[in-house]
C-alpha positions as a printed Julia matrix, in Angstrom:
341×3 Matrix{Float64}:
 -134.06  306.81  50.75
 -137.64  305.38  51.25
 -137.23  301.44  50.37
 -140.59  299.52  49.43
 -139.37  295.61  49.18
 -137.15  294.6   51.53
 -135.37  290.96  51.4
 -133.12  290.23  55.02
 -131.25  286.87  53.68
 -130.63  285.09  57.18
 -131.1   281.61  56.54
 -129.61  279.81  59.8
 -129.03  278.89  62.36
 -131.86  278.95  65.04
 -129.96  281.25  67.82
 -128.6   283.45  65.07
 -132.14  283.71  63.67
 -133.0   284.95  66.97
 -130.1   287.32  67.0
 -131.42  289.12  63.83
 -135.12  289.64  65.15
 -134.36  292.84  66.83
 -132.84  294.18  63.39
 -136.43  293.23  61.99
 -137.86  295.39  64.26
 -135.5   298.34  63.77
 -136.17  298.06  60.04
 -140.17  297.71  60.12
 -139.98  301.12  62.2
 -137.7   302.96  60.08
 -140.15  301.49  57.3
 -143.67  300.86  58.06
 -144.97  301.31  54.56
 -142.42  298.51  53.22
 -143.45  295.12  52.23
 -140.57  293.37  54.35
 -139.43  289.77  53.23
 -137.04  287.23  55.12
 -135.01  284.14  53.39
 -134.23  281.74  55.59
 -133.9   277.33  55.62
 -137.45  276.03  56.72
 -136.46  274.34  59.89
 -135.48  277.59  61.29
 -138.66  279.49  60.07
 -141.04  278.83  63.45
 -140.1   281.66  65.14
 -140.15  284.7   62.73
 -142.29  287.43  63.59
 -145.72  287.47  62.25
 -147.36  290.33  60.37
 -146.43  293.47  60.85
 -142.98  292.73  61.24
 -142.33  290.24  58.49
 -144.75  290.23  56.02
 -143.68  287.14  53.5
 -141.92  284.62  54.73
 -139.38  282.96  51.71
 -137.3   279.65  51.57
 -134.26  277.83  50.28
 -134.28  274.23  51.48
 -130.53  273.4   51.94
 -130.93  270.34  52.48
 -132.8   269.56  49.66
 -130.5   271.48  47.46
 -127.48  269.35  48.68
 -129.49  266.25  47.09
 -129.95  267.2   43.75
 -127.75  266.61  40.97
 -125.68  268.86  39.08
 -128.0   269.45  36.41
 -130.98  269.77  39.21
 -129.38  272.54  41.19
 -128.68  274.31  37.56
 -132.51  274.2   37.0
 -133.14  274.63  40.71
 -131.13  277.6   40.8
 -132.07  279.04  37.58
 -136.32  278.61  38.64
 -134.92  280.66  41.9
 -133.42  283.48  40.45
 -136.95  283.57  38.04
 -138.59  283.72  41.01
 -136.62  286.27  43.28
 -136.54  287.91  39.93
 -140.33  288.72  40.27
 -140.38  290.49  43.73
 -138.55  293.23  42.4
 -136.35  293.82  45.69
 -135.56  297.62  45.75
 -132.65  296.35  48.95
 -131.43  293.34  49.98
 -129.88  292.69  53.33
 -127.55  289.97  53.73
 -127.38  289.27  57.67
 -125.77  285.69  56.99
 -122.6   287.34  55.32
 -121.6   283.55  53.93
 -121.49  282.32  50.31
 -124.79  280.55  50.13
 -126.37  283.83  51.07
 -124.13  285.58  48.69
 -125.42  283.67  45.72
 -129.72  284.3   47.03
 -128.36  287.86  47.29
 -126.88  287.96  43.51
 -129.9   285.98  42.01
 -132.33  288.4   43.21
 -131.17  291.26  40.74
 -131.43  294.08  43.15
 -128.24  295.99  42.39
 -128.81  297.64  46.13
 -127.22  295.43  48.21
 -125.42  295.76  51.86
 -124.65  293.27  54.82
 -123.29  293.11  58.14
 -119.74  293.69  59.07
 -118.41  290.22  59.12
 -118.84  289.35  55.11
 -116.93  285.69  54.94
 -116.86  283.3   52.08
 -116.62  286.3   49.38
 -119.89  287.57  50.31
 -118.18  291.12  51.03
 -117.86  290.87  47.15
 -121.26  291.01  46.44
 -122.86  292.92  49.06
 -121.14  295.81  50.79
 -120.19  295.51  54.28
 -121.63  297.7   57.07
 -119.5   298.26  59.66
 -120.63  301.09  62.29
 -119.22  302.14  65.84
 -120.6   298.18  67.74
 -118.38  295.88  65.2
 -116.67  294.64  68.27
 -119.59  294.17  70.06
 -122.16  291.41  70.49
 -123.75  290.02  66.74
 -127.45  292.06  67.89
 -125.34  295.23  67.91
 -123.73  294.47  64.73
 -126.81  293.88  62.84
 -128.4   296.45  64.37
 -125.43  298.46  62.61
 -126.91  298.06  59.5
 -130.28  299.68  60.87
 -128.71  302.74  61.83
 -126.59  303.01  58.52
 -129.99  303.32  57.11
 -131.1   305.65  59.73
 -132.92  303.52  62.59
 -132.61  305.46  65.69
 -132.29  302.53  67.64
 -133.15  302.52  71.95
 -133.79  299.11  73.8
 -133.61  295.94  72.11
 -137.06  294.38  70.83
 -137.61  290.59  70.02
 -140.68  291.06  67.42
 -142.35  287.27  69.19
 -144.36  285.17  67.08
 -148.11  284.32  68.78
 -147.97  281.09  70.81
 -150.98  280.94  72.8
 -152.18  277.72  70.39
 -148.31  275.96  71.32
 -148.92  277.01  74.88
 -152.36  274.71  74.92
 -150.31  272.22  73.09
 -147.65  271.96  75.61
 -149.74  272.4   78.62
 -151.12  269.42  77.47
 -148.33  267.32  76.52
 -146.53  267.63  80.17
 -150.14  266.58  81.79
 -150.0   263.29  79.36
 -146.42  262.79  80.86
 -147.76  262.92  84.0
 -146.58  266.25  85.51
 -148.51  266.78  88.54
 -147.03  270.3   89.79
 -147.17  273.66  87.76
 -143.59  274.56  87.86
 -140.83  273.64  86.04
 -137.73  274.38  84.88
 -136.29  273.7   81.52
 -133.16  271.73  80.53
 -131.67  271.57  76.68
 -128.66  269.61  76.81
 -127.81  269.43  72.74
 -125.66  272.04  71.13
 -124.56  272.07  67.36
 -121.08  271.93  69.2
 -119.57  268.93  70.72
 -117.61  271.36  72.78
 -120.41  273.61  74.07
 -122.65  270.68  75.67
 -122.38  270.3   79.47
 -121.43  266.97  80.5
 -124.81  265.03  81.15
 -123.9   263.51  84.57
 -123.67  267.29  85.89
 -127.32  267.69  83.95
 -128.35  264.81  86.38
 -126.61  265.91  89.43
 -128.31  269.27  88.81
 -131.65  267.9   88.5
 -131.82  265.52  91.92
 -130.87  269.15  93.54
 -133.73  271.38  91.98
 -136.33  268.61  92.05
 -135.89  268.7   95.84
 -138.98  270.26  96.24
 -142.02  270.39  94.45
 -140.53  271.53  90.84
 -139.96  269.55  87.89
 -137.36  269.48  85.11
 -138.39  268.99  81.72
 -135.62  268.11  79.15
 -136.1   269.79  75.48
 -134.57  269.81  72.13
 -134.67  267.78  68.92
 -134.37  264.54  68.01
 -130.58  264.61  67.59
 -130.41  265.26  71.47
 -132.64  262.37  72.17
 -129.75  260.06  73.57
 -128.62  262.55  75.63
 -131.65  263.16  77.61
 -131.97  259.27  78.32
 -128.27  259.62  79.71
 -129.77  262.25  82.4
 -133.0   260.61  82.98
 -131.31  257.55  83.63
 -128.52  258.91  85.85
 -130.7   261.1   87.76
 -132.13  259.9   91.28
 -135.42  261.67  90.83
 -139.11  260.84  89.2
 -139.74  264.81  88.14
 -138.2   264.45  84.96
 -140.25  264.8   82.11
 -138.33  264.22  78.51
 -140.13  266.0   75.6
 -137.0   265.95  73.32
 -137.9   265.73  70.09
 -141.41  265.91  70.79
 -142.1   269.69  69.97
 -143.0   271.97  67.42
 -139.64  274.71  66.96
 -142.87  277.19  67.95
 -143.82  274.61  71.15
 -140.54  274.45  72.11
 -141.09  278.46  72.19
 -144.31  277.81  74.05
 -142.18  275.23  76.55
 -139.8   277.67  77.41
 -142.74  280.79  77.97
 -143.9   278.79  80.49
 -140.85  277.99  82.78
 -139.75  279.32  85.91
 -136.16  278.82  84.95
 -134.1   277.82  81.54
 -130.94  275.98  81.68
 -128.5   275.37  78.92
 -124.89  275.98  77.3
 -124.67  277.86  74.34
 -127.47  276.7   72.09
 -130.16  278.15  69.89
 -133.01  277.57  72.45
 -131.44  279.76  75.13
 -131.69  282.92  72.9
 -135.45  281.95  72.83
 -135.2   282.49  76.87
 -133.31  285.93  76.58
 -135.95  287.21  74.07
 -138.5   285.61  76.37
 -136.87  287.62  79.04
 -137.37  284.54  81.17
 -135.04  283.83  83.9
 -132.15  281.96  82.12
 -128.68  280.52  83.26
 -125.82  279.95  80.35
 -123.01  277.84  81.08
 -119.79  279.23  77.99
 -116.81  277.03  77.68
 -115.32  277.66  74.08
 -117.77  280.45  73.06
 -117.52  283.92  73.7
 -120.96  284.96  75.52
 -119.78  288.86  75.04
 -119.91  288.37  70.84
 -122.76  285.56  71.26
 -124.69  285.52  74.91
 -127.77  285.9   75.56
 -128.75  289.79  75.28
 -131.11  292.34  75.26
 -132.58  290.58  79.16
 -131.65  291.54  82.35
 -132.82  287.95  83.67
 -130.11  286.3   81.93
 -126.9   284.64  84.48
 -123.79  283.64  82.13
 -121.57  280.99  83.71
 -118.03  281.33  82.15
 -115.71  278.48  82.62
 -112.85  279.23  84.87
 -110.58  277.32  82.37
 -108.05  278.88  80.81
 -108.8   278.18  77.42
 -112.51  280.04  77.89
 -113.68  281.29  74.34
 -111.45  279.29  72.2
 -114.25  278.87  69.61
 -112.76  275.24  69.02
 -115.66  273.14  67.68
 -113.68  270.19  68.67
 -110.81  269.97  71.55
 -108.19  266.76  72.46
 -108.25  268.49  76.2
 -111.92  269.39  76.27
 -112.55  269.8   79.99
 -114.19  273.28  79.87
 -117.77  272.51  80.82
 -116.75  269.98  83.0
 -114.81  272.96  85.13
 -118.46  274.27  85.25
 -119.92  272.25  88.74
 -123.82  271.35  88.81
 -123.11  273.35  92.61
 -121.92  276.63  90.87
 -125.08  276.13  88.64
 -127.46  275.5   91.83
 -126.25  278.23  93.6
 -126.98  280.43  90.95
 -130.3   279.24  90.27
 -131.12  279.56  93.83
 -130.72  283.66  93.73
 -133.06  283.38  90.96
 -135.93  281.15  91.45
């Protein structure tokens, strides 16, 4: 069937954002005559692809939503489905298979409906699962499931990248103002939206005294939230080529940070999957994550560092024996960062 207005409902969170971008591509091929239309919470919106790929970009501000009243989110809610109402969605795609994205995919009217294998929260009630021949594989393969249900012939995995040359000015600029003095760098993002996936930040430090050795800098990244964290390293860390620009970038300059790097460190966050689809040389430390259902993918620049715990890819979000990162040493990390500088 030939589709002309297509809505993919993946609203969060940055890395799985990221995840979905190859499906974006495997749909605009299969339909290149299809307006295509994503959903998604603003704060994760800097990195969709531009035109052709995506061509309208919609939102529902969660956070806001949590705010209102009662009788708000009624009218809220009842504006929204006036609204989706209006863009006459011949399919809807539901790639966040939770019941927030349930209820966008209901209020749109489109009785065509379908999502990913893995429909939690009830969602599997209102849009039918997909589940092809990868559902045990990693999250790009399951999407990309859905693609060939509707008859993508899918080859090698494409990240559809937004333009950055304006963030690249940007953060050229912003590491000369902090007084970087050398061209290369390598990237640190300590933060994860697990307390269990961060590395410790004395091994962030240790690590940084070894690669500054020479003439390379570290520059520490991430939001605001991950702000403390960086002082921590900066502080611990015998070496004056740090640069901190958490919190200090665009989503898109963080892109633009990363682009420029000769090497990206980091556990299991969202920025690292902007380093696989970068296909920039990238280590992952994994502790309680599983980097076979979640890793970085689709790059063959990209060095996974499981914890030799036992416990490895416990998916705890919290843990009363947490020492899996810590098993991780800032000397397994150097070593492998030395094969690939």
């Amino acid at each position: 069937m030939e589709y002309k207005n297509i809505l993919i409902i993946k609203m969060s969170s940055l890395g799985d954002v990221i995840h979905a971008l190859p499906f974006s591509a495997a749909l605009r091929s299969l339909y290149p005559k299809a307006k295509i239309s994503w959903m998604v919470h603003p704060q994760f919106s800097g990195f969709l692809p531009d035109p052709p790929t995506i061509d309208e970009v919609l939102f529902f501000d969660k956070a806001a939503f949590n705010k209102m009243s009662i009788p708000g989110k009624i009218s809220f809610l009842r504006e929204f489905r006036k609204e989706l109402h209006t863009k006459d969605f011949d399919l809807v795609i539901d790639l966040q298979g939770l019941f927030k994205s349930a209820i966008v995919a209901w209020l749109t009217g489109c009785p065509n409906r379908i999502g990913y294998c893995e429909m939690r929260e009830g969602s599997g009630l209102v849009s039918k699962a997909i589940c092809g021949s990868h559902s045990d594989d990693h999250v790009i393969e399951r999407y990309l499931d859905v693609a060939r249900h509707l008859g993508a012939d899918i080859g090698k995995i494409d990240f559809p990248l937004p333009n950055l040359d304006k963030e690249m000015v940007a953060v050229k600029e912003k590491l000369s103002a902090a007084g970087m003095q050398a061209q290369k760098y390598v990237v640190f993002v300590p933060g994860a939206r697990w307390e269990t996936k961060e590395w410790p930040t004395k091994h962030y430090a240790e690590l940084a005294e070894k690669i500054t050795a020479d003439d390379t800098y570290v520059v520490l990244a991430g939001g605001p939230d991950e702000r403390e964290k960086a002082a921590l390293i900066e502080a611990a860390a015998e070496t004056d080529k740090i640069i901190d620009l958490t919190g200090k970038t665009s989503l898109r300059e963080l892109a633009a940070l990363i682009k420029g790097c000769e090497v990206y460190i980091s556990g299991d966050t969202g920025p690292l999957h902007f380093a696989a689809a970068l296909k920039k040389p990238l280590i992952a430390m994994y502790g309680p994550t599983k980097a076979d259902r979640t890793g970085p993918y689709g790059s063959d620049k990209a060095t996974v560092l499981v914890t030799p715990a036992s416990c490895a890819g416990c998916l705890k979000k919290h843990c009363n024996d947490w020492h899996c990162m810590d098993d991780i040493t800032p000397e397994m990390v150097y070593e492998e960062y030395r094969k690939i500088k």
